[in-house]
Structure formats: C-alpha cells, structure tokens
C-alpha positions in Angstrom: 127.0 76.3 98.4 127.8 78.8 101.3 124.4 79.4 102.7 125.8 81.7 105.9 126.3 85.2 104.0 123.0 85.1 103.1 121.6 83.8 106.6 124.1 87.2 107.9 122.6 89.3 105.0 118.7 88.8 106.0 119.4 88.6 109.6 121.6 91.4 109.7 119.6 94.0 107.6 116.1 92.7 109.4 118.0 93.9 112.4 119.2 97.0 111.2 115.4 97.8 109.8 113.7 97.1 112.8 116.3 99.3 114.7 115.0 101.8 112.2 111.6 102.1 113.3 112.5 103.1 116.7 113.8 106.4 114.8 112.7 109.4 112.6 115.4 108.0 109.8 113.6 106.1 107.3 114.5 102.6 107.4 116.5 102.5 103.5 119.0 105.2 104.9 119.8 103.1 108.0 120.2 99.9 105.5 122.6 102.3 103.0 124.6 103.3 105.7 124.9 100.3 107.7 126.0 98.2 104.4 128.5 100.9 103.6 129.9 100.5 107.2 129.9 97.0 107.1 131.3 96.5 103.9 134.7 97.1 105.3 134.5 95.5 108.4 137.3 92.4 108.3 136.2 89.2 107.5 132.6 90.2 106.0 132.0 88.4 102.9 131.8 90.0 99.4 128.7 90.2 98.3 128.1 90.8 94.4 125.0 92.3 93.3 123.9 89.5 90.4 121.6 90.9 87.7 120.9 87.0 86.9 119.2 87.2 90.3 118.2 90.6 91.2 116.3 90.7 88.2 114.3 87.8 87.8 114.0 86.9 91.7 114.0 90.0 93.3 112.3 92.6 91.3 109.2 90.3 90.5 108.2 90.3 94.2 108.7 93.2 94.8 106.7 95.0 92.3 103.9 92.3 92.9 103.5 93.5 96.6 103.9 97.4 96.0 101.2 96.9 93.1 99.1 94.4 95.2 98.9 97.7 98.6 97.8 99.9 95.3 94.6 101.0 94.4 93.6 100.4 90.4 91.1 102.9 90.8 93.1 105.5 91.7 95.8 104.6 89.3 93.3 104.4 86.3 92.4 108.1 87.3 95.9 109.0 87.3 96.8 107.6 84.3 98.0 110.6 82.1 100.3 111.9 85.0 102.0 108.1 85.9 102.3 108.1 82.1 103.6 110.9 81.8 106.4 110.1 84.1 107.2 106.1 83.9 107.7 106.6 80.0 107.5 110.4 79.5 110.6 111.3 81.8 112.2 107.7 81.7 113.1 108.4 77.5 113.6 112.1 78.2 116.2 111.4 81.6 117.9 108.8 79.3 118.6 111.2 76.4 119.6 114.1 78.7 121.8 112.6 81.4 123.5 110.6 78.5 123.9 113.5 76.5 125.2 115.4 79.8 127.4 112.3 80.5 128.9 112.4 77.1 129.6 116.2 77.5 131.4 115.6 81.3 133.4 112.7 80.9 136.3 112.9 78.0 136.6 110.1 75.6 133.3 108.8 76.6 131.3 107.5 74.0 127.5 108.7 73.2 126.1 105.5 73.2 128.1 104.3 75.8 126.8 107.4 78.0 123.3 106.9 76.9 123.6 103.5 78.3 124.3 105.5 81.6 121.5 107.7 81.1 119.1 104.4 80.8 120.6 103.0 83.8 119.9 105.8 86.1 117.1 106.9 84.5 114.0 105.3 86.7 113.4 106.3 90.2 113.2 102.9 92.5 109.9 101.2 93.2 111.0 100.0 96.7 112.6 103.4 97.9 109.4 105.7 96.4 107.3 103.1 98.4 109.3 102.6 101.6 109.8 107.0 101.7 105.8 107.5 100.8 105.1 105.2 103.1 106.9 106.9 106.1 106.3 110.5 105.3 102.5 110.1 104.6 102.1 112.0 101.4 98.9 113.2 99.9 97.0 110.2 98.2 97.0 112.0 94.7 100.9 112.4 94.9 101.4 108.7 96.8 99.2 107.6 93.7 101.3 109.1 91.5 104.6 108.5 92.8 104.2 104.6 93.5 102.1 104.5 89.4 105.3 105.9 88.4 107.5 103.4 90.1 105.5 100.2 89.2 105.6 100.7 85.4 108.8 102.8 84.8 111.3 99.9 85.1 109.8 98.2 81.6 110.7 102.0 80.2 114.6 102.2 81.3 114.7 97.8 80.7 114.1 98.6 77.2 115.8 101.6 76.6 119.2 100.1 78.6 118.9 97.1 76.1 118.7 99.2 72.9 121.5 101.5 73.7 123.2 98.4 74.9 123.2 97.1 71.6 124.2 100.7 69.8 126.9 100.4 72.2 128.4 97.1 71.5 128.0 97.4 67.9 124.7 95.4 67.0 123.7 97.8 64.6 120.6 99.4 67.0 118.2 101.7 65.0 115.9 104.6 66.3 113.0 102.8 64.5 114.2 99.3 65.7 114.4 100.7 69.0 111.1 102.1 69.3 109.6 98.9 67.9 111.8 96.5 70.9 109.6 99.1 73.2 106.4 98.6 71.9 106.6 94.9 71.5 107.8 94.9 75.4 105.4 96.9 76.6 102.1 95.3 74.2 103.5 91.9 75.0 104.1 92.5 78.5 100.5 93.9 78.8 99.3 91.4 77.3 100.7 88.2 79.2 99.4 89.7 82.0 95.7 90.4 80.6 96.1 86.2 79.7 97.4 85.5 83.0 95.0 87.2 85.2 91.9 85.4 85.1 93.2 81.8 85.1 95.1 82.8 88.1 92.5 84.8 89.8 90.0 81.1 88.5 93.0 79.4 90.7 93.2 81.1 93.9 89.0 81.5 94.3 88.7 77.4 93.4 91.6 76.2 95.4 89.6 75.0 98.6 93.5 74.9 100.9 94.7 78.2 102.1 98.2 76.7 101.9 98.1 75.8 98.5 96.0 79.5 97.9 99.2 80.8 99.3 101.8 78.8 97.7 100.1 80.0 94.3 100.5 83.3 95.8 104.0 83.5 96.2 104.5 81.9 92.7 102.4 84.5 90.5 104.9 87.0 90.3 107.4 84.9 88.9 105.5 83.0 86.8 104.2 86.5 84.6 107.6 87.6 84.4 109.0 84.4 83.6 106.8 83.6 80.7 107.1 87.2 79.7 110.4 87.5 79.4 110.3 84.0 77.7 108.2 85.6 75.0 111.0 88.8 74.9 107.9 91.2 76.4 108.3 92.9 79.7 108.3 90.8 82.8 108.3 94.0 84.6 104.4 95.4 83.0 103.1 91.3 83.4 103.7 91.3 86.9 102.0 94.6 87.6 98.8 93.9 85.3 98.4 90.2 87.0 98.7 92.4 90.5 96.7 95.0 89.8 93.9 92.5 89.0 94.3 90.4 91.5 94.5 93.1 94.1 90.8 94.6 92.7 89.3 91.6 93.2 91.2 90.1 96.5 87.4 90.4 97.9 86.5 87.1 96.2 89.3 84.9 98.2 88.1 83.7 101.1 88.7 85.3 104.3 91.5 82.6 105.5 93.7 83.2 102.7 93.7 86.9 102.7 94.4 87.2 106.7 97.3 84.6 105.6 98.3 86.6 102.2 98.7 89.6 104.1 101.0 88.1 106.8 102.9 86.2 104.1 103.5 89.0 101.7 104.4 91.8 104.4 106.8 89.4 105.8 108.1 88.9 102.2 108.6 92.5 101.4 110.4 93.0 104.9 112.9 90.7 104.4 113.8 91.6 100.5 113.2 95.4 100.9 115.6 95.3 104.2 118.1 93.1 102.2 118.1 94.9 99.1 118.9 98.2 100.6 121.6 96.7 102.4 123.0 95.3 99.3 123.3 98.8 98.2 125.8 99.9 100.7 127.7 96.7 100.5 129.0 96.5 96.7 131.1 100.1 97.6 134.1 97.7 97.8 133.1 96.0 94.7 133.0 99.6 92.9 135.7 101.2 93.5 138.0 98.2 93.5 137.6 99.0 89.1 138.1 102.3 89.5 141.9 102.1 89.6 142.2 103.4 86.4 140.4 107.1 87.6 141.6 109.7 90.1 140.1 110.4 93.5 139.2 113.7 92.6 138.2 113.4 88.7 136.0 110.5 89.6 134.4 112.8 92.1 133.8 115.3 90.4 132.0 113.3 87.5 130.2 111.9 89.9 128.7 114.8 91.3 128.0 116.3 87.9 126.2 113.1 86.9 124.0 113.5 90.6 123.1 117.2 89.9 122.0 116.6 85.9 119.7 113.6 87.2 118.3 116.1 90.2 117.8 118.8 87.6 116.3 116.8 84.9 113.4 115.6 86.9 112.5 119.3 87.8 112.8 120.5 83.9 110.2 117.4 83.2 108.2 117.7 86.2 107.1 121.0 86.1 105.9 121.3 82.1 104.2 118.2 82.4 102.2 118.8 85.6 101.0 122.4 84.5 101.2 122.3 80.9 98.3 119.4 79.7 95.6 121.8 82.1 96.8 124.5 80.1 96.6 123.1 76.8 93.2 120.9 77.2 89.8 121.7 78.1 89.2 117.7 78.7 92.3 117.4 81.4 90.5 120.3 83.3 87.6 119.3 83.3 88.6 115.8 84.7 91.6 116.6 86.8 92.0 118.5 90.1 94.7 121.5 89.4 97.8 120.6 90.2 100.0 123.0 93.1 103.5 123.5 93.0 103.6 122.2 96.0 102.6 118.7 94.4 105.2 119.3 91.7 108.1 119.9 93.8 107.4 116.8 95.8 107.1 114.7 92.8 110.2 116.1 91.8 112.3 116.0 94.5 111.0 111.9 95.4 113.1 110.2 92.6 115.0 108.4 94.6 117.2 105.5 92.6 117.8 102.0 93.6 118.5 98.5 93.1 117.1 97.9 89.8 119.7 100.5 88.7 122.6 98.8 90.6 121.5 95.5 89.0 121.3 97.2 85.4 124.4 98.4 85.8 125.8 95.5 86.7 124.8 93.9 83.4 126.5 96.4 81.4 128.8 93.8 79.1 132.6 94.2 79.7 133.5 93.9 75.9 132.1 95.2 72.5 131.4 92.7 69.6 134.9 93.0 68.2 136.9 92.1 71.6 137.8 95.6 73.0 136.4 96.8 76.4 133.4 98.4 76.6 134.0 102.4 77.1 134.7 103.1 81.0 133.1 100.2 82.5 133.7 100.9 85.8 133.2 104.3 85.8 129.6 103.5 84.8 129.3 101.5 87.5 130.8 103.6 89.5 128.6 106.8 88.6 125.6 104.4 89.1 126.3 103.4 92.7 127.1 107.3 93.4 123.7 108.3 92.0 121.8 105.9 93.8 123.8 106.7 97.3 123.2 110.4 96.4 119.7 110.4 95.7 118.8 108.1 98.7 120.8 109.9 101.4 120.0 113.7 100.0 116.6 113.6 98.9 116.0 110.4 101.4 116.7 112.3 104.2 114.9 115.5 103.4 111.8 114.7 101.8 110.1 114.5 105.1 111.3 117.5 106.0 110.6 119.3 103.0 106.6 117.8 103.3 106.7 119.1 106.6 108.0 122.5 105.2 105.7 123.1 102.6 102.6 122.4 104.8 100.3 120.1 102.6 97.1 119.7 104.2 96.9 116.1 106.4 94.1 113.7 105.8 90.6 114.6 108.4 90.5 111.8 110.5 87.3 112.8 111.5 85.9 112.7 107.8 87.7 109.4 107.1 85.8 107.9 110.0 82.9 109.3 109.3 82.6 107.8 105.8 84.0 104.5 107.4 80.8 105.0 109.8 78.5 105.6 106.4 79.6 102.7 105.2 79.9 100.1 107.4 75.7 101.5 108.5 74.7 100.7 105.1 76.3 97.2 105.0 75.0 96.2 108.3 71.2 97.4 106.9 71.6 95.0 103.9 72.9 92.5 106.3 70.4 92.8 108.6 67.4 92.8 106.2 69.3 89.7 104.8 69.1 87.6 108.1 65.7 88.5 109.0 64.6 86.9 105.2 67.0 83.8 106.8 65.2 83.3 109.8 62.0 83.0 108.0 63.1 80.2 106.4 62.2 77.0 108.6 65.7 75.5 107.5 67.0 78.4 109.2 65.3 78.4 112.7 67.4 78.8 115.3 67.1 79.2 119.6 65.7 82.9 119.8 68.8 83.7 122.0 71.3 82.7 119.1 69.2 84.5 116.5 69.2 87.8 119.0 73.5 87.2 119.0 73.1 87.6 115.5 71.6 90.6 115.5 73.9 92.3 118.8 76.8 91.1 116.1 75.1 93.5 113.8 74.5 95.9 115.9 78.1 95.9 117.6 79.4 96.1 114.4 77.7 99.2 112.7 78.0 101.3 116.2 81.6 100.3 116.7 82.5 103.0 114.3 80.1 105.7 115.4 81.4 105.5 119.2 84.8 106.3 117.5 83.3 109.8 117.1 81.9 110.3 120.3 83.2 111.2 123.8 86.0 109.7 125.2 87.0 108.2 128.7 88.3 110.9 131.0 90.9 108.9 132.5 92.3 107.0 129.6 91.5 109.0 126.5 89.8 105.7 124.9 86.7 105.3 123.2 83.8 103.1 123.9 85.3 100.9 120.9 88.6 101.0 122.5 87.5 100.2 125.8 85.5 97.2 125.0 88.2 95.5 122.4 90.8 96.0 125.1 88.6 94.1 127.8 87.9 91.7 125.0 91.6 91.1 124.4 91.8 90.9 128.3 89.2 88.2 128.3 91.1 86.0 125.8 94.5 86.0 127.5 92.7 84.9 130.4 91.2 82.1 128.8 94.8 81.2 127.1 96.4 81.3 130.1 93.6 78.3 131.5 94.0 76.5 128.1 98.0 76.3 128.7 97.9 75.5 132.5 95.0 73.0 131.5 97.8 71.2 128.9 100.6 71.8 131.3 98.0 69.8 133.8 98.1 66.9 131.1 94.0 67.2 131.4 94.2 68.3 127.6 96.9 67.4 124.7 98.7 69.7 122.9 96.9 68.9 119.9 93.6 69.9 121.4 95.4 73.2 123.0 96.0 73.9 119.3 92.3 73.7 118.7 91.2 75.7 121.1 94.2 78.7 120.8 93.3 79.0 117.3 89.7 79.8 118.1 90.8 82.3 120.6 93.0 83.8 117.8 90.6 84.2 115.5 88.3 85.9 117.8 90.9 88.4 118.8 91.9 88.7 115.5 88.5 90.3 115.1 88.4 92.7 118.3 91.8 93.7 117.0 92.0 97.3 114.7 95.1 98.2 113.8 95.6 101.8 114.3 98.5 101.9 112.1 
C-alpha cells in the first residue's frame, strides 16, 4: 500500500488551511480551489473519493466533533426549526430538484433524477460549521444552522437508498419507503440512547487519560458501526452518543478534557482540511465520464440544477420560519419572532459537501437487469458542480451578505458581565466550602497555605471583574491581562533555568520533564484564550 498520496494529501491541505487563516477567504474555499488547481498539475496522483471510506471513516468523526462544540440545550429549544429543516426541506429538496432534474435533462429518468435530488439534497455539516464558525452568526441562527447539519444526512441517507432501489428496479414503495426512514431514524436514535451511558460509565471510571482518550477517538465509530450493523442510521447514533457526552463532559476529569480538546481539534483540522481538498481534486475523475455530453449542454444542466437547489431552499425557508408563529398560539408563545434577516441567512448558508460527493459516488453503475444506470456520470457530474457552486458562491458571500444586513453583534460587555456573575457565585460556594474544610482537624494546614487558598479564591472571582474596569494607558491591557502576561513571563524564565540546568547535566531529562510539565500546567491556567 502507497502511503505517500495520503502523507501529500494531509500535509498539503494542512498547509493550504493554515495559509487560509492569514486571509479573509474562509479556509474551505482556499482547500476547493487549491485541489482543483492541483488536480492537474503533472505527476499528482488520482485520488478517488471512496464512499466505502468517506462514509464510515470520515463522516462519523466529523459529526461527533461538530455535535460535541454544540450546545443540547440550545438545540432542544430549537427543535421545531432544525426539524423543520434536516427532514422538512431534505424530503421536499429531493422531490423538487428531482422533479426539476427530470424536466431539464432529456431521457432522464424520474427515479433516476430523484436519486439526484437525494444526493444534493443536505447542506454539509463541515462547510455550515467551518462558514458559521468564521462569519460569527447570531447564536439562534449558528444553532440552527449546525442542528440542521448534524441530523440531516440520516434524511438524504435514506431517501438516496430508497430511490436507489426504485431506480435499479427493486420494486421500492412510497409506504416501504417511509417505513426504511422511520426504522433508520427510531433505530438510530435508539442505539445511541443504549450507547450513551455505558460509554459516558467508561470514560468517568477509566482512571488513564490515554486510555480516556483512546475511548474517545473510538466512540464515533463504534455508534455508527453497530448502527449501521442493525440497518438504523449511523449518522443519528453518533450525534445522540455526542450530544450526551458533550452535556455531561463536566464529569471527566480535568486531564482528559484539556487532552480531548487538543486531540479532537487536531482531528477535525486535519479531516476538515483534507476533505475539502478532496473536493477540488476528483474534477479529473468527473469529467473524464462525461465524454458522452457536450461542453455546453453539460453546462447548461449544470447550472439549471445549481439555481433549482438555490431556489428551493428559499421557497422552504421562508414558509417554514414565518408560517408555524402564524398558525400556533404555542410556537409564539415559546419562540422569539423570527426576522427576515434570519431567514435569508438560513437560506442562503446551504452550502453542499462531501457527504454528497461520497453519495454520489455510490450511485450503482448498472440496474438489476444488466443495463447502465440512467446518465451516471452526468449525476456525478451535476453533483460535483453543485457542491463547487454552492461553496464558491454562497461560500464566498455569506460574510459579506451578514455584514450587509447588519445583524446585531454579541455585547461583550454583557457576556462578561454574566461570566463575572457567575464565576462570583461559584467562588462564594467555594469559599464557604473551604472554610467548613479548615475546621476539620484532618484538614489543618500552615495559616499561610490556608490564606493561598483563599488569594486563589479571590484571584479568581476578581479576575473577571478587572476585565470591566480601566485599562493601562500605555498598553490597552487590563489588570487581568497584565498580571497573566507577567505570569507567563515568570514561567519562561523558570523554563529557560530548568533547560540550562539539564544542558548543565545537574538534572536528567527525565526530571526536566517533571518539572516542564508543572510549569505547563500552571501556565495552562494563566492562559485565556481570547479567541
């Protein structure tokens, strides 16, 4: 096995992404492009997007990170809106774009277009993510938009495999179809609801923050495995196993989660970077079918295709954010009132991805009785020119667009004012708890360390206070600033000693490891990230 086009892959597109951040083009357009450029430099290797391993190895990652960053909170108060939209609009962009599909492209099938439809129905987890995440959208709409993303690829899975099997001849029913849904999404539900607390029993009893991790990075493909073993969707397992997990991260100790969140943002670097990339590179693969279609008639199919999917999104949008406040008293009473502001975000973020790619990709190349299935590669085709569309159009002027229409930023004054509240009425309980400590004669310690307990305290609730008061004149910093940056100060000094000390051969390295790590914790803790 030829390991180097995937060292050149990873390398290439971690590159290309951390060349992005350096500029205002989010990092998935710079991936597109750059695989599209490379794709037909000399000597690059082909690289063939595998729905055998997109699927079950990629995807299952992916969606466990995205849904581990979410909040369950805020999706469970968004619940008719994400549902509305990840099953809602998935069904109704399936029928429409295969219905328009079937209208624009002679000789093409229904079914055979409806599997188009399925294919290019979901808007991408990792691109919805990766944009929100640059742009910083409102937190109703992020809510939203990522809810949407998490749980709409069981949707278009299911569909894609029923009209699949109208396609090929299997004899596919409307009633069969809608029960192959509901058995997916029940059973994937479900092996996630039996999942979730053995695993969550796992990672809070497992004393070994390697092994905590190791289990970590196994979870995701473990619920989709077994769920897809049991015909449900993998897809919904993964993202109920995350969800709970996520909500109750707070119970894992302190090491694992500071080496979690290292582990699972490197993770999602690497296989978001490398799946866009992907993207651009199977252009060569795509058109190298198309042989049998002409330049300009395959264009102009493919732009028809682009516009229906852009316009089918607004026609569902809009109904479904104003008409449920219309139509019921509870859904006003509970919900803030939608803007069309909000809607025309929503609507205009549905960018497509890999998972459609990958779909579309597993689109059989013969029907049961030995003939081809209808226009294979122009599916494909229209796929890849859908994704590349709505990346690079709506990719590149979402930002602008949420700069255009003026949605009101988050106060960063209020924010740290409730952070303030908050960490004040934790350090109260914990002060009241370590005075009823020191009582205890077990507990007695040297008056000086018991008074370092209580500065600790103190520090700690009026850190976030000084945030709100004056500045230095000369530097702009706060107080807080000013006395984390000495701090860090402090410890490279004493790292510097530690190193010179080892260089010196008074200490070993093992013992500079010792004492490096105990610096590293402590700045770990004078260290706030700011972004």
């Amino acid at each position: 096995m030829d390991v180097m086009p995937l060292l050149l892959l990873v390398a290439g597109s971690a590159t290309v992404a951390g060349a992005a951040r350096r500029t205002p083009v989010p990092a998935p357009l710079l991936l597109v492009a750059a695989g599209l450029a490379v794709s037909y430099v000399p000597g690059v290797p082909a690289y063939t997007l595998d729905p055998g391993v997109v699927l079950p190895l990629l995807l299952p990652p992916l969606l466990y990170t995205s849904t581990r960053d979410s909040s369950y909170l805020d999706l469970r108060a968004q619940l008719r809106p994400v549902a509305l939209l990840s099953v809602g609009y998935v069904l109704f962009a399936t029928f429409v774009v295969g219905w328009a599909a079937y209208l624009i492209v002679p000789g093409l099938p229904l079914t055979a277009a409806l599997v188009l439809g399925a294919v290019v129905a979901p808007p991408d987890a990792v691109a919805a993510t990766a944009v929100a995440r640059r742009v910083g959208l409102p937190s109703r709409i992020t809510t939203i938009l990522q809810g949407e993303s998490l749980l709409n690829d069981a949707t278009a899975i299911t569909a894609y495999k029923v009209a699949v099997a109208a396609a090929v001849g299997e004899g596919a029913t409307w009633a069969g179809g809608v029960e192959e849904f509901l058995v997916a999404a029940v059973g994937g539900v479900g092996v996630g609801l039996v999942l979730m607390a053995p695993l969550h029993w796992l990672r809070t009893h497992l004393e070994e923050p390697l092994l905590q991790n190791t289990l970590s990075l196994l979870i995701p493909f473990v619920a989709y495995g077994v769920a897809e073993q049991l015909h449900a969707s993998g897809v919904l397992a993964v993202v109920t196993v995350a969800l709970y997990l996520g909500h109750r991260a707070w119970e894992v100790d302190f090491a694992t989660r500071l080496q979690e969140e290292a582990v699972w943002k490197m993770v999602a670097f690497v296989l978001e970077s490398s799946v866009f990339a992907l993207i651009g590179l199977q252009l060569p693969i795509v058109l190298r079918g198309l042989r049998a279609h002409a330049g300009a008639e395959a264009a102009w199919y493919a732009a028809a295709v682009f516009l229906v999917v852009v316009a089918t999104r607004f026609v569902w949008v809009y109904p479904a954010a104003f008409l449920p406040r219309l139509l019921s008293r509870r859904v006003r009473a509970r919900e803030e009132n939608p803007t069309w502001r909000g809607a025309m975000v929503t609507a205009w973020a549905g960018m497509r991805g890999v998972v459609s790619l990958a779909i579309a990709f597993s689109i059989p190349a013969t029907l049961h009785d030995g003939e081809p299935f209808p226009r294979h590669s122009l599916l494909l085709f229209l796929t890849f020119t859908t994704v590349i569309g709505t990346l690079v159009v709506q990719g590149l002027t979402l930002p602008p667009l949420i700069r255009l229409l003026k949605f009101p930023g988050r106060s960063a004054q209020a924010e740290t004012l409730a952070e303030a509240n908050a960490q004040a009425q934790a350090s109260r309980a914990a002060e009241q708890r370590l005075e009823e400590l020191l009582q205890d004669e077990r507990n007695t310690l040297p008056q000086p360390l018991a008074e370092r307990l209580r500065t600790v305290l103190e520090r700690r609730r009026n850190s976030v206070w000084e945030r709100l008061g004056q500045v230095n004149p000369v530097t702009g910093e706060s107080v807080d600033d000013i006395y984390r940056r000495l701090s860090r100060d402090m410890i490279s000094t004493e790292r510097e000693i530690f190193v010179r000390l080892r260089d010196g051969r008074y200490i070993d390295d093992e013992m500079l490891r010792t004492l490096l790590r105990r610096l590293d914790l402590e700045e770990a803790a004078a260290y706030r990230e700011t972004v």
